[in-house]
MDAnalysis code that builds the backbone (N, CA, C; Angstrom):
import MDAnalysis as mda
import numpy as np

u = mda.Universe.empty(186, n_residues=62, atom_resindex=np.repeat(np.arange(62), 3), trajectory=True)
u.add_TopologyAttr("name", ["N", "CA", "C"] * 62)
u.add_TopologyAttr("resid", np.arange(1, 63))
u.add_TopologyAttr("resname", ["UNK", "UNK", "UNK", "UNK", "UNK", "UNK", "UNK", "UNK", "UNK", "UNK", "UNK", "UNK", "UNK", "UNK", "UNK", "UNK", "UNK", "UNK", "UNK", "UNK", "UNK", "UNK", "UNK", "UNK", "UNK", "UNK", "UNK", "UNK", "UNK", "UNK", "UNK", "UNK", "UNK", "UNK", "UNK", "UNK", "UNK", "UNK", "UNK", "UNK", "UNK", "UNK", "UNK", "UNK", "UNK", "UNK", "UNK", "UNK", "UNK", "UNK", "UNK", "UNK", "UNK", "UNK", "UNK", "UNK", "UNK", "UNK", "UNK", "UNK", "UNK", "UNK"])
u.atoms.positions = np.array([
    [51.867, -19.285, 60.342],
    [52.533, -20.414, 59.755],
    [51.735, -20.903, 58.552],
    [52.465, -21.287, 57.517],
    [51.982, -22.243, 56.348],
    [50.514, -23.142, 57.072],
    [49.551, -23.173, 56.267],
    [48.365, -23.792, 56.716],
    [48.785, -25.769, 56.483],
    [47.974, -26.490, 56.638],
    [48.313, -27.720, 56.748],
    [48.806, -28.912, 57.770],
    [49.169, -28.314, 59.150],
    [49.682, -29.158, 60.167],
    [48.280, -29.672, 60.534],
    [48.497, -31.042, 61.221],
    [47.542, -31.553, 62.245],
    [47.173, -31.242, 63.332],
    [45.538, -31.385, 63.601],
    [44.560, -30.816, 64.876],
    [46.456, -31.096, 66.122],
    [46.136, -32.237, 65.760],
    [47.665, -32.963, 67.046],
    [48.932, -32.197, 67.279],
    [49.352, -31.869, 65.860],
    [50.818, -31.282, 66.046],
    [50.502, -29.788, 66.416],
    [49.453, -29.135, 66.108],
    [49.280, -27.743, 66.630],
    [48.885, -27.992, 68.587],
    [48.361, -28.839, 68.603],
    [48.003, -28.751, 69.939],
    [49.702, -29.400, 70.875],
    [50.235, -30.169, 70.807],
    [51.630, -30.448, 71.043],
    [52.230, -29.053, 70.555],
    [52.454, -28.471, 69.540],
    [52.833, -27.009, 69.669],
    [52.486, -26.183, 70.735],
    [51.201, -25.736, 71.258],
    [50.669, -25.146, 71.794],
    [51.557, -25.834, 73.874],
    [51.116, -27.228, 73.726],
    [51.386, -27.404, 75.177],
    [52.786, -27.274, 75.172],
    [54.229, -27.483, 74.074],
    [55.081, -27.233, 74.407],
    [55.604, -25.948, 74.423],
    [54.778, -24.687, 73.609],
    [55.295, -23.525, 73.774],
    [54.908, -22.874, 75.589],
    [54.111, -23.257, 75.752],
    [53.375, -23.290, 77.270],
    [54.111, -23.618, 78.097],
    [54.944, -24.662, 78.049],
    [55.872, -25.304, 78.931],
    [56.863, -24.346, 78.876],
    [57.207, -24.366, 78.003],
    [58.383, -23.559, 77.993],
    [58.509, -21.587, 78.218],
    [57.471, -21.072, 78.245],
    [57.193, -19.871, 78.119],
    [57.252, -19.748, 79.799],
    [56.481, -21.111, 80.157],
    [56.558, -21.260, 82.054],
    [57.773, -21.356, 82.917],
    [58.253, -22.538, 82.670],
    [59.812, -22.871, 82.856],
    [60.869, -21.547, 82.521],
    [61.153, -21.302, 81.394],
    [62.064, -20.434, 81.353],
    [62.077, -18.788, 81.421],
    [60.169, -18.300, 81.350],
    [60.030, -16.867, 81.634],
    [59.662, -16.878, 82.815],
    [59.088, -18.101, 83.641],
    [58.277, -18.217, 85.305],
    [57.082, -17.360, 85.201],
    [56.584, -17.379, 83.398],
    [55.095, -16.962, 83.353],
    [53.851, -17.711, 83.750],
    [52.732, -17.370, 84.677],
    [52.251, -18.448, 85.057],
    [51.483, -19.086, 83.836],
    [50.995, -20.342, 84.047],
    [50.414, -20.908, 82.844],
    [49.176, -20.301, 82.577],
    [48.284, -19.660, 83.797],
    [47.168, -19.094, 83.399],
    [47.691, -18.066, 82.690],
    [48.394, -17.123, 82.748],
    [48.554, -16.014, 82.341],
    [48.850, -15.899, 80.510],
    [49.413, -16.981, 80.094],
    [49.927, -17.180, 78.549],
    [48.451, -17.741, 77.672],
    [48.481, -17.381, 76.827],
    [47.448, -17.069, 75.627],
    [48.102, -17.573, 74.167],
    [47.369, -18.679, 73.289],
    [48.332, -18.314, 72.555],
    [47.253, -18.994, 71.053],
    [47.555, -18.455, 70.384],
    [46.517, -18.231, 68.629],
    [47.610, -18.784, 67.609],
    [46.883, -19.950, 66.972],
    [47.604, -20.065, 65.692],
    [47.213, -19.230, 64.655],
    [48.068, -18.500, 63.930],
    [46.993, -18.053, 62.753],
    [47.904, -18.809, 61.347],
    [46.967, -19.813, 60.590],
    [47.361, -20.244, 58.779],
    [47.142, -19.868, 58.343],
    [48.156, -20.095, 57.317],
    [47.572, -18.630, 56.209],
    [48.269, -19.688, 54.969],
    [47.582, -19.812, 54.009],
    [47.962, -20.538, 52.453],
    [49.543, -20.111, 51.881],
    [49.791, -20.764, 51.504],
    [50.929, -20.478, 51.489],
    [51.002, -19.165, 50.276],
    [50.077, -19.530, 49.154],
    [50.084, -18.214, 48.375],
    [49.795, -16.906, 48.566],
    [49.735, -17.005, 50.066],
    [49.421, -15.267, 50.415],
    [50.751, -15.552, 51.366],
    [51.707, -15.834, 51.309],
    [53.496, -15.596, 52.159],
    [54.253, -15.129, 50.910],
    [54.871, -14.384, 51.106],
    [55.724, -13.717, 50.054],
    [57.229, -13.524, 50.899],
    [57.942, -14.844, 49.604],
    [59.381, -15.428, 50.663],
    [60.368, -15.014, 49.562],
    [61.676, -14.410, 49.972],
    [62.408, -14.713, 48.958],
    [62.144, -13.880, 47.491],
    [60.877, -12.640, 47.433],
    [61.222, -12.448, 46.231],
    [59.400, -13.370, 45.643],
    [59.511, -14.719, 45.985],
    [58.129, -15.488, 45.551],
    [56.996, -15.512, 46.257],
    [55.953, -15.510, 45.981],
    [55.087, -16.157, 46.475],
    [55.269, -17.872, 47.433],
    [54.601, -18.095, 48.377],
    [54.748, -19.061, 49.083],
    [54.651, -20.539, 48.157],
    [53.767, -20.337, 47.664],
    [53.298, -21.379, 47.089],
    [54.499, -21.950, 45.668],
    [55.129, -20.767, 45.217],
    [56.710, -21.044, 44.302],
    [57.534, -21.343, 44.635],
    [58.100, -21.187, 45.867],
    [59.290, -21.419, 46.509],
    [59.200, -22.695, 46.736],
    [60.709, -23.075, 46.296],
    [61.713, -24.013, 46.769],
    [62.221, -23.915, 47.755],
    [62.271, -24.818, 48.626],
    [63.575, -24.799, 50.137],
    [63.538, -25.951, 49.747],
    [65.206, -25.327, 50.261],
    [66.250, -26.498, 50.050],
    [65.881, -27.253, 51.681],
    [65.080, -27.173, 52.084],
    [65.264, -28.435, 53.676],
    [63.967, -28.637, 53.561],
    [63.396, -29.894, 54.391],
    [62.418, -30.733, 54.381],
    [61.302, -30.088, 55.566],
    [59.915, -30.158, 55.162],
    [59.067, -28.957, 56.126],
    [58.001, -30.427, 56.590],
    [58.216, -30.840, 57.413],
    [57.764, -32.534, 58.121],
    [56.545, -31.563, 59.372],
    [55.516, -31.836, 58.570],
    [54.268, -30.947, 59.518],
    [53.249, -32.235, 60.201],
])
């Protein structure tokens, strides 16, 4: 993902992908693992652009 979210919103990422990986695969919670990796946006190549050129048309609320 685009680098820039908060210590907070990655960790709320993390416990809700957890929840849900549990609940709906019945994977146990020990068993799930899970790595953010950021990456600048000028090394994503979207569309033709570089990350860091692109326009989207919708709002990215990190």
């Amino acid at each position: 993902m685009f680098e820039g979210r908060t210590v907070e919103t990655k960790k709320e990422l993390i416990r809700l992908l957890i929840k849900n990986i549990n609940e709906k695969l019945n994977i146990p919670i020990y068993d799930i693992e899970i790595t953010i990796f950021e990456t600048p946006k000028s090394s994503w190549g979207i569309r033709g652009l570089p990350g860091d050129e692109l326009t989207l048309n919708y709002k990215v609320e990190v």
